[in-house]
C-alpha positions as CSV (number, residue, x, y, z in Angstrom):
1,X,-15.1,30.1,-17.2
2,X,-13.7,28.2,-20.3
3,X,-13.1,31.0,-23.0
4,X,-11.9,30.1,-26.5
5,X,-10.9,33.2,-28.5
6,X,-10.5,32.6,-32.7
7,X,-8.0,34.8,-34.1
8,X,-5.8,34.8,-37.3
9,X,-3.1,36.8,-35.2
10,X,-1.5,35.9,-32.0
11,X,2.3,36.8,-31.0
12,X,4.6,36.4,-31.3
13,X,4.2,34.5,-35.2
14,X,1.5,35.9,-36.4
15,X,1.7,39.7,-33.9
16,X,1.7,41.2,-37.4
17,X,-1.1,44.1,-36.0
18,X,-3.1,45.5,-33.7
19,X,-6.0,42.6,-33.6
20,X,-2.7,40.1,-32.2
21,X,-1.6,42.6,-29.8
22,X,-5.6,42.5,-28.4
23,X,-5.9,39.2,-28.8
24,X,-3.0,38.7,-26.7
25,X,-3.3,41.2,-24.2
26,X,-7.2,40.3,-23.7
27,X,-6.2,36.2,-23.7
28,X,-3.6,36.8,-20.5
29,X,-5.9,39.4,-19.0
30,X,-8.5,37.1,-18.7
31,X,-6.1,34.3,-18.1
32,X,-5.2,36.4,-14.9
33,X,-8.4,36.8,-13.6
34,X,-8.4,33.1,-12.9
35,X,-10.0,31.6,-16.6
36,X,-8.9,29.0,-18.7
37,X,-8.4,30.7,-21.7
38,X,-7.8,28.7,-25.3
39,X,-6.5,30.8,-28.3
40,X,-7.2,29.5,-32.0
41,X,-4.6,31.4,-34.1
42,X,-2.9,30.6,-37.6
43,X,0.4,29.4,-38.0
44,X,2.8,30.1,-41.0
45,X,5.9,27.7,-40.2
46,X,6.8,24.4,-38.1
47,X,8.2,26.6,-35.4
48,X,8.3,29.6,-34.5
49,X,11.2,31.9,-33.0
50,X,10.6,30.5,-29.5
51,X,11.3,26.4,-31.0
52,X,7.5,25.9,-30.2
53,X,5.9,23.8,-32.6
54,X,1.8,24.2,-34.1
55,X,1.1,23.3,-30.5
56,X,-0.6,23.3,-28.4
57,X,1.4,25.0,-26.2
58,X,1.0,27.5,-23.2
59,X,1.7,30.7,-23.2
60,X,2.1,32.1,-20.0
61,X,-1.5,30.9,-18.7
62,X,-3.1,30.6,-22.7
63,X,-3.3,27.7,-24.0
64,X,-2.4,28.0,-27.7
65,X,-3.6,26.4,-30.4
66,X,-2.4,26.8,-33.9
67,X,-4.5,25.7,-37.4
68,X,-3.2,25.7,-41.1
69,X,-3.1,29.0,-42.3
70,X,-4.3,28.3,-46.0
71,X,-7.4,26.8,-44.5
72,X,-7.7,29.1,-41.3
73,X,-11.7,30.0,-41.1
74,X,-12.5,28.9,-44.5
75,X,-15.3,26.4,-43.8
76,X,-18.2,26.6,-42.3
77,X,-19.4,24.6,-39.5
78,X,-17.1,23.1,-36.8
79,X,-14.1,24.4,-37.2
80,X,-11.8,22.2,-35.1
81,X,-12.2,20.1,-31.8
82,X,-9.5,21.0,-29.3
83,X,-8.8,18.9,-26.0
84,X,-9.4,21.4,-23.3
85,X,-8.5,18.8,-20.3
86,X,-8.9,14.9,-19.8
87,X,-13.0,15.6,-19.1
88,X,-14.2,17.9,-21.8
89,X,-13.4,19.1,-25.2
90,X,-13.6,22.8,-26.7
91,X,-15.8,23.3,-30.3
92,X,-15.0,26.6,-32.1
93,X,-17.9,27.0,-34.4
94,X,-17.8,29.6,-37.3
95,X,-21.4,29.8,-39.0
């Protein structure tokens, strides 16, 4: 199953809390059990400690996608098309 999880926090830039420590624990979880798992998190700089940049990149299995922060679940509607693989793209939708 394709699973894309929306979340202002996701470590280790943004593992302010206990809602990144979930988010990451449920995003490798079901990474594990053999889904293809997409995580939508803010970002606050270029880079963060790792030299990663807004992505995406993969952690571990998670394939992490970082949005601007000052606009990070603002709008309504579609909030941003993500390449999943060559075949489809992911919508996260916010109504």
């Amino acid at each position: 199953m394709n699973i894309c999880i929306v979340s202002r926090e996701y470590p280790p830039e943004t593992g302010w809390g206990g809602i990144g420590t979930y988010t990451y624990h449920l995003a490798q979880g079901l990474a594990r059990r053999g889904h293809a798992v997409h995580v939508v998190a803010q970002y606050i700089s270029d880079a963060d400690e790792l030299g990663r940049g807004r992505g995406p990149y993969y952690d571990g299995e998670v394939l992490v996608h970082r949005v601007e922060h000052t606009t990070f679940l603002r709008k309504r509607g579609v909030l941003m098309s993500l390449p999943c693989d060559g075949n489809t793209e992911c919508m996260c939708i916010r109504k």
